[in-house]
SERO-4910 file (N, C-alpha, C, O; in steps of 0.05 Angstrom, whole numbers):
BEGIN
 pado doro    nc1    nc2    nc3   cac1   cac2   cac3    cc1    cc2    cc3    oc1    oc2    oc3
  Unk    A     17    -23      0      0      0      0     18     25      0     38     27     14
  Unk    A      9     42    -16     22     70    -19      5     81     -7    -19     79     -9
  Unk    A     24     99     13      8    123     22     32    156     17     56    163     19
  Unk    A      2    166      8     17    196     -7     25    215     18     17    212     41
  Unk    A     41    232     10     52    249     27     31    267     52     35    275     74
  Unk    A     17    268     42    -11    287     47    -20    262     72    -21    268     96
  Unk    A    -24    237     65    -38    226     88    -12    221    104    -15    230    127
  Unk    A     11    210    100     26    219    130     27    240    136     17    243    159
  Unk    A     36    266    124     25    287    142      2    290    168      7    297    191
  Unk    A    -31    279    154    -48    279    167    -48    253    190    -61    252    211
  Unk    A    -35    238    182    -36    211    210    -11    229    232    -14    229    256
  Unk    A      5    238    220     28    248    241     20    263    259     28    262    282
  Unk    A     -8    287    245    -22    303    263    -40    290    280    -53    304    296
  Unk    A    -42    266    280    -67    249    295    -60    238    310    -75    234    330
  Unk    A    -38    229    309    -18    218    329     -5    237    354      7    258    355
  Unk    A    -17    216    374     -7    235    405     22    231    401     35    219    383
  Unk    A     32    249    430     63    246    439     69    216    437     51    199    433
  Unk    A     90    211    439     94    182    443     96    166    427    107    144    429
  Unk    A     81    179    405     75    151    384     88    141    364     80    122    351
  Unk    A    119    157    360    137    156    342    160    131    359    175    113    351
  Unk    A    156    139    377    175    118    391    163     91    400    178     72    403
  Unk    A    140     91    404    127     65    403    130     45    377    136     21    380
  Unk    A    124     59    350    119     52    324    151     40    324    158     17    320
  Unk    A    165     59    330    195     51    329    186     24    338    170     12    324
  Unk    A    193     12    359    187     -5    385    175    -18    365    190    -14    346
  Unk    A    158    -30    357    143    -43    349    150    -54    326    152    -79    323
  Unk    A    154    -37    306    175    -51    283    202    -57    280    214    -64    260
  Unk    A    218    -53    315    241    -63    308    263    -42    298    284    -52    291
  Unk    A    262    -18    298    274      6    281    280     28    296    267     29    317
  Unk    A    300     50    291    303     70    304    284     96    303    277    103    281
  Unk    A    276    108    323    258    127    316    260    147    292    241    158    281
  Unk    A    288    149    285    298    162    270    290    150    244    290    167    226
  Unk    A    282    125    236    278    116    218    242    114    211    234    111    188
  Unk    A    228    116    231    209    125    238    200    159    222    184    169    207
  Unk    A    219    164    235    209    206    221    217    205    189    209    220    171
  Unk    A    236    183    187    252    192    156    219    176    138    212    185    116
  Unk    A    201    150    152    180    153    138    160    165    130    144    161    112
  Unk    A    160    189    153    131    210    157    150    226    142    147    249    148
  Unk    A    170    225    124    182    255    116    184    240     83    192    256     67
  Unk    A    177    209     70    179    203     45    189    176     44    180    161     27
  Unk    A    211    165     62    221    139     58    202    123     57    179    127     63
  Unk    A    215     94     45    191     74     38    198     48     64    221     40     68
  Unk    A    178     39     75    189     12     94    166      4     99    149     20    106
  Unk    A    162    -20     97    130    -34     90    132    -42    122    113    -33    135
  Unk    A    148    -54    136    150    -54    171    142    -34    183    125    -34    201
  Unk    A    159     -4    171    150     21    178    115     23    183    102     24    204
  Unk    A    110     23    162     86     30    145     63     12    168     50     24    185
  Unk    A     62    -18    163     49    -28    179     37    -23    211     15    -25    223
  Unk    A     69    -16    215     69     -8    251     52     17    251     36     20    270
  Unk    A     53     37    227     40     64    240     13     62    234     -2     80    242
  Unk    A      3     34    213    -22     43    211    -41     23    236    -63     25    246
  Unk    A    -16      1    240    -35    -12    278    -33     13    296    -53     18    311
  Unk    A     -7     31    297     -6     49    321    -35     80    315    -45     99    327
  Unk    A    -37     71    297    -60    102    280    -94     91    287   -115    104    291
  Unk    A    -85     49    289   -116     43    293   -110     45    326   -119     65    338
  Unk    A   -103     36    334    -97     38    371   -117     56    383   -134     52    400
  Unk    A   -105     82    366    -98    108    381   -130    112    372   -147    117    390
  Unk    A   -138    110    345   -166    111    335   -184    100    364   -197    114    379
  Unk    A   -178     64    366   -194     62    383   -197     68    410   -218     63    421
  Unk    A   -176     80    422   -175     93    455   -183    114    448   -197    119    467
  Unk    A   -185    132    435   -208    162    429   -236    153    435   -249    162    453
  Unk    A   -245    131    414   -272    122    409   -284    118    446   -304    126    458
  Unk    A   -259    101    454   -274     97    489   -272    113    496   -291    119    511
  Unk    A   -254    130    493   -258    160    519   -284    168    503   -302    170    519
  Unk    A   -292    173    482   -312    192    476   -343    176    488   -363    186    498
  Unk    A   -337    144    482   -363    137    488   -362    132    531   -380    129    547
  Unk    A   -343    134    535   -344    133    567   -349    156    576   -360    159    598
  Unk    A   -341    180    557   -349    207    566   -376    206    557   -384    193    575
  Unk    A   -393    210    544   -417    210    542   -442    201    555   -464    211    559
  Unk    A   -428    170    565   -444    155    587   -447    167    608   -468    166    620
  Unk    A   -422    185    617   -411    196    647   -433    220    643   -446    225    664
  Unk    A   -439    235    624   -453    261    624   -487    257    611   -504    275    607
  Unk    A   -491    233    608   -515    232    608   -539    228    634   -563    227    628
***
């Protein structure tokens, strides 16, 4: 899967603190190798790790939003 410049941009902004060094962590790689993908390099390990670390993060929003909602109803 190719992803264009424009959507790493937009996952990089979606992504909390932390999450460059996790992705690192996770695929085995230096964080450094990590930013050189959000900036154009190609690494399908890369690639993989950020789009489990992009669903993660997707789904711990989803519970805070639906645990906050419960809490204020």
């Amino acid at each position: 899967m190719t992803i264009s410049q424009e959507q790493r941009d937009e996952i990089r902004r979606r992504l909390p603190r932390g999450s460059m060094s996790r992705i690192a962590k996770a695929c085995g790689c230096s964080r450094q190798a990590v930013v050189n993908w959000f900036s154009g390099s190609e690494s399908i390990m890369t690639e993989a790790a950020v789009i489990d670390e992009l669903e993660w993060v997707t789904r711990q929003q989803q519970e805070v939003r639906s645990r906050l909602q419960k809490l204020l109803q």
